[in-house]
N, C-alpha and C positions, 0 to 999 in steps of 0.2 A: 250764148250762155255765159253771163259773168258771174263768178264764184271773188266771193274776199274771202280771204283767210286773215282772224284776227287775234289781237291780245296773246301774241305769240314774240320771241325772240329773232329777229330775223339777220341772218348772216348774209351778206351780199355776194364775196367774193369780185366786187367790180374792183377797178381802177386803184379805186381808194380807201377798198377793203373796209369797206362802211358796215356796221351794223349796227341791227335798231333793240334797246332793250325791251320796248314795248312797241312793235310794228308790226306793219301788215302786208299783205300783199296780194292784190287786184288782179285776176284773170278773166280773159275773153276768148271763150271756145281753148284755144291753143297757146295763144300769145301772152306773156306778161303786160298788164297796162300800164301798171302803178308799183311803186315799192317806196315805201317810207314809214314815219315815224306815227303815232296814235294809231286810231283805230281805222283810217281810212275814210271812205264814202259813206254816204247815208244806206244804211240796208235795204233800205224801199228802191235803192235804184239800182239794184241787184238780182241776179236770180236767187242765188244763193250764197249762205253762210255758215263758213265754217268757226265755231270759235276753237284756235287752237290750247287756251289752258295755260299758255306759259311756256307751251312743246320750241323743241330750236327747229326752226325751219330752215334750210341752205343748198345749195346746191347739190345738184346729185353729183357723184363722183363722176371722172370720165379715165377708163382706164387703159393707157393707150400703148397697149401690148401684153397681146398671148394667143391661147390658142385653147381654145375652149375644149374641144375634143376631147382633149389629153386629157381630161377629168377621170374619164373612165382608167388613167393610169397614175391616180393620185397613193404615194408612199411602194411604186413597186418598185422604182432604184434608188433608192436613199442611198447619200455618203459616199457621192463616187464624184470622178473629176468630167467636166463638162463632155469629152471625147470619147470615154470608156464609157458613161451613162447614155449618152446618143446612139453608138453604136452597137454596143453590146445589150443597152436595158430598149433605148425607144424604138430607135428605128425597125427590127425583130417584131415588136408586138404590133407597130402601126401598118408593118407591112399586112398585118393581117383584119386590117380595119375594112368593114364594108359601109355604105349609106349609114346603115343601122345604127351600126356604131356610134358613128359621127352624130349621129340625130340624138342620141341617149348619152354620148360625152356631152355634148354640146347645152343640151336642156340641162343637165346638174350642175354644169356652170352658170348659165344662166340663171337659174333657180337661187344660187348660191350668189351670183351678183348682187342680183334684184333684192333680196332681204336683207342683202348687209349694204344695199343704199347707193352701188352701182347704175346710174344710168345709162352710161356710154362705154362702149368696149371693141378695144380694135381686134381682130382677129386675122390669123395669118392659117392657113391649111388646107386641107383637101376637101373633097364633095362640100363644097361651097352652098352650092343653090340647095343643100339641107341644112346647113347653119342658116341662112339668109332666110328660109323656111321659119325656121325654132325661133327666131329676132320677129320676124313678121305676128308670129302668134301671141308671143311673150308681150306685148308694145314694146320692147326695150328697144334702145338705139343703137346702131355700131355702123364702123369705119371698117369691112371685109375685102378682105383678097385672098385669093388662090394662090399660096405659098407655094413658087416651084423652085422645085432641086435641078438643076441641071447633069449630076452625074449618071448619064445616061443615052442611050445610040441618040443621031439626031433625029429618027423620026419620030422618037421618043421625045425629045427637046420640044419638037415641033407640035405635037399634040397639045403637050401642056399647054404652051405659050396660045394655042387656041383655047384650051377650057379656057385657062385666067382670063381670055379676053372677051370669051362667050358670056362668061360670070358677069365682068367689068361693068360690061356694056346691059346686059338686061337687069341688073338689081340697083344700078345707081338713080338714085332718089327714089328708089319705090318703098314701100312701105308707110306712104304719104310724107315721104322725105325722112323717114327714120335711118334708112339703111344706104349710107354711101359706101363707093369703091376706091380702089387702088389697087395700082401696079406691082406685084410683090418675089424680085426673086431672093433667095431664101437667105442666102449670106456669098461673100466673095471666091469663102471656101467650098462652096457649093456648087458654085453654078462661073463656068468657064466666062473668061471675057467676053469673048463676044457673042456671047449667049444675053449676058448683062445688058450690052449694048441693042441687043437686039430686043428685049425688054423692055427698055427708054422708050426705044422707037415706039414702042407700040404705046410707050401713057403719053408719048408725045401727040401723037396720034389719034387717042382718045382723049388729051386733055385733063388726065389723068396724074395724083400724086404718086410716088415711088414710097417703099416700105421696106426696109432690109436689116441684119443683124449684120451689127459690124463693131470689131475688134470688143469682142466680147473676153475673153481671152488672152493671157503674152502668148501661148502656142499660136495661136488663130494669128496673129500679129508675125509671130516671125517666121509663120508656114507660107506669109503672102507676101512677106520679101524674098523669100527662098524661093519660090514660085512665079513669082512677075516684078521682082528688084522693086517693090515700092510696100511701103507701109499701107494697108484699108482705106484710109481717108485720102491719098493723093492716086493710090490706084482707082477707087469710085470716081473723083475726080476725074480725072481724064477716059473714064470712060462715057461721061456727060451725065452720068447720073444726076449729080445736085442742080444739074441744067433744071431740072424738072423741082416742084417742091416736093422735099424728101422730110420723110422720119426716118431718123435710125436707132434701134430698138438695141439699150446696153449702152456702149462707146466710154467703156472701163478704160481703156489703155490708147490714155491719149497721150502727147506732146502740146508743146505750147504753138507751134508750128502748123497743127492740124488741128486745133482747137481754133486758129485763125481761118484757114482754109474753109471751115464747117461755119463759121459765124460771118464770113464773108455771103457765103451761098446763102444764109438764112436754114440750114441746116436745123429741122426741130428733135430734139433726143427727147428720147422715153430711158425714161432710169428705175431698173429693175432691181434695186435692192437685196431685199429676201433672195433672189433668185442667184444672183450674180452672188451671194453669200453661201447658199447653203453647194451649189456647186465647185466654192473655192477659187471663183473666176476674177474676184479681187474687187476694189472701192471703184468706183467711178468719180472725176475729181469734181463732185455740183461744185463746192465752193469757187473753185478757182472758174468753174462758166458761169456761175452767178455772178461772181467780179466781173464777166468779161460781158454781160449783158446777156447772158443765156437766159430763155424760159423756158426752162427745165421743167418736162412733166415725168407722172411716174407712172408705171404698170408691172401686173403682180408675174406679166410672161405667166405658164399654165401650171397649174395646180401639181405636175410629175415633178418641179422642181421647187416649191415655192414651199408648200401643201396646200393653201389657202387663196381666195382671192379676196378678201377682205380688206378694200381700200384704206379703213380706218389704220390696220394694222402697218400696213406698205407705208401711206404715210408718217404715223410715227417712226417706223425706220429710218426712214428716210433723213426725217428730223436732228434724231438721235446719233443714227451712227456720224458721220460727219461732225460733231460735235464733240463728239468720243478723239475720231482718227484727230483731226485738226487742235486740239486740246483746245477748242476757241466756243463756249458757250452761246455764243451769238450769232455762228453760221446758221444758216437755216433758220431763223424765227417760225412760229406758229403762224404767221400773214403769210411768209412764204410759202411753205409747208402747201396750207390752205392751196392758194395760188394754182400749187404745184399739181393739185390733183383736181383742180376744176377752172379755171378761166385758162391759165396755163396749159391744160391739159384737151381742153376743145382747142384751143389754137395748135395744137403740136399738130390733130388731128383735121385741120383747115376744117374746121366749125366755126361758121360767123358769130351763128345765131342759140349757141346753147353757152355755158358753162358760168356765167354768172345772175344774178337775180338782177336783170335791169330792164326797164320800159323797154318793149320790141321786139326782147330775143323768148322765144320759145319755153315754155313753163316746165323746164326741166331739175326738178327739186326735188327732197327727202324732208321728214319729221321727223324729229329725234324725242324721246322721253327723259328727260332728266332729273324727274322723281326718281331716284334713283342712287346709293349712297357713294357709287364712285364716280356723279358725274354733281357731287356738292362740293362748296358752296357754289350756287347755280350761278352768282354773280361774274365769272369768269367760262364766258362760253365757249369762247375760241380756244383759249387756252383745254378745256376739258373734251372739246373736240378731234385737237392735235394728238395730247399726251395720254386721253383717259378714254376717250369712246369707243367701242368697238363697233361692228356690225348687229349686232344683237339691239344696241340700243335703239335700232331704225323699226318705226310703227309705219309708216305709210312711203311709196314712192308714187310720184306723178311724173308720165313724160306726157312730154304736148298737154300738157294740163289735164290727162287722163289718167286714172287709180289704178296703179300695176299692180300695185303691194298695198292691202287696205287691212289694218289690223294684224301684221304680219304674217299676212298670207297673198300669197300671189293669186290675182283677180284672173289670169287665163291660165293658166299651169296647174295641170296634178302633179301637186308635190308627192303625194304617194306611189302612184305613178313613174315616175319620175325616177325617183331611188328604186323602185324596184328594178323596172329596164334597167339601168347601171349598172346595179351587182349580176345583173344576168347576163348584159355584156361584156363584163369581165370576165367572168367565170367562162363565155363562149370559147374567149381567146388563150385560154391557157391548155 
């Protein structure tokens, strides 16, 4: 089945951050063929034709860190510090999370991904193989693992460390390659060394990447020299984590010394903005890893700290604050930005074959409407992309070159549905 989509604005997000003011873009069954400039091929040698109107075609977002569940706990801790909200606001209510839960947090983030132009979303938590479920139904794509805490007896250690590997291993590439795995313990402050180590082994093992929050925090930072005489990044270090390829989700409080250490291993960070702000858990320094060759992606982390998973929104932060802190106008460009939340952000999450529009890799894209008065003069699309678009503006998403989101409504999802179970499993757990 080839589909063209035509007479449309087309954002690439590849290499050289190409786009086309009048282009198109050629699919086959899955795969991208073609991306360029006019209208493309002859329609007769096609199945079918979309004309897009002028709409921005681009990349779907790839959002690479959170934890979808947590939906069902969106605005119940506000305003607290990362340690008094974990303890006292999340971890209480998640202790009391069943399948259900998770299957009814899980869908309203997704739901909520998927129309605000989300395609890829890394997820970190519990009852797995029913997120891995909600992905499977949804078509969306994501990078999952079984978030485990280590504070806890060892045969308690020891269970988990089996689900996450049960999970690992039966969900990696199923979903006809939409849903890959990783290895995930949950942070240094969580989960004892040699629990960590013991972890490695196992993506060592499975051939598997590593997933961790690390030095989110100065407290989290100076509880892990008080604790094992090294700073996050040189105690992962030697416990062979970065052996393996890692993201680490946050990495607020760095030094220049472990900024080295992390760009040495190829170390990929996910920078949680909103999240790392409305917690109080401080900037993350992109400029200074941009200078140093980083490719920085970004993720919204879950909805109980952010409120929202609205890629549009995370990257303009992104953009903006950094610009603000550094009083320097030109950190972060809108190419960057871009980047940052899709070619950038599949590689953070070891995706070959998704995050820009180029011959070969997987037909993973959004439509944007920019009839529309805050997204004129249309003459500057990136630019109104970065600074101006929200989630709202997204009419259609495709993964694998199939309609998840057609007229903004999700093609397998009762959005009604949906929200209903929600508020019903909030209201279970209070």
């Amino acid at each position: 089945m080839k589909t063209l989509f035509k007479n449309g604005v087309v954002i690439t997000a590849n290499e050289k951050n190409e786009w086309f003011e009048c282009g198109y873009i050629l699919v086959e069954d899955q795969v991208i063929v073609e991306v360029g400039a006019g209208n493309g091929p002859a329609e007769e040698s096609v199945d079918q034709v979309i004309d897009l109107k002028g709409k921005w075609l681009m990349p779907g977002w790839v959002n690479t860190h959170g934890h979808a569940a947590m939906s069902i706990l969106r605005g119940h801790g506000d305003d607290l510090p990362l340690q008094e909200w974990l303890e006292n606001k999340m971890w209480p209510m998640e202790a009391k999370f069943t399948a259900e839960t998770v299957r009814w947090g899980t869908s309203l983030a997704v739901l909520e991904m998927l129309k605000s132009g989300t395609t890829c979303f890394v997820d970190m938590y519990d009852h797995m193989g029913t997120v891995a479920e909600v992905v499977d139904q949804s078509g969306m794509r994501a990078v999952l693992s079984r978030g485990v805490i280590g504070l806890c007896p060892e045969d308690v250690q020891k269970k988990k460390l089996e689900e996450a590997t049960e999970f690992a291993v039966r969900w990696n590439q199923a979903a006809g390659g939409r849903i890959t795995t990783m290895m995930s313990p949950h942070a240094p402050y969580t989960c004892p060394p040699d629990y960590i180590q013991r972890i490695v082994e196992k993506a060592v093992e499975l051939n598997l990447p590593v997933h961790i929050h690390m030095s989110e925090t100065e407290r989290e930072v100076l509880q892990n020299v008080q604790d094992y005489g090294q700073r996050p990044v040189a105690h992962l270090r030697d416990l062979g984590v970065f052996e393996r390829p890692t993201l680490v989700a946050h990495a607020v409080h760095l030094e220049e010394d472990e900024m080295e250490i992390l760009q040495h291993h190829n170390v990929k960070i996910s920078h949680n903005p909103a999240s790392n702000l409305k917690l109080g858990s401080g900037i993350a320094p992109i400029p200074r890893l941009l200078e140093r060759g980083f490719r920085v992606s970004v993720g919204t982390d879950s909805t109980a700290s952010n409120n929202n998973l609205d890629m549009f929104q995370e990257i303009r932060l992104a953009a903006l604050i950094h610009k603000g802190m550094s009083q320097d106008p030109t950190v972060v460009p809108a190419e960057v930005a871009l980047k940052m939340g899709t070619s950038w952000g599949a590689e953070a999450v070891f995706l070959e074959n998704v995050g820009s529009l180029e011959a070969g890799k997987e037909a993973d894209f959004i439509i944007l409407n920019p009839q529309q008065a805050h997204l004129q003069p249309v003459k500057h699309p990136l630019s109104h992309i970065i600074y101006s678009a929200t989630g709202h503006d997204v009419e259609d998403v495709y993964v694998q070159g199939k309609a998840v989101v057609k007229n903004k409504k999700c093609v397998a999802l009762d959005e009604e549905k949906i929200i209903y179970e929600a508020n019903r499993m909030y209201q279970s757990l209070m």
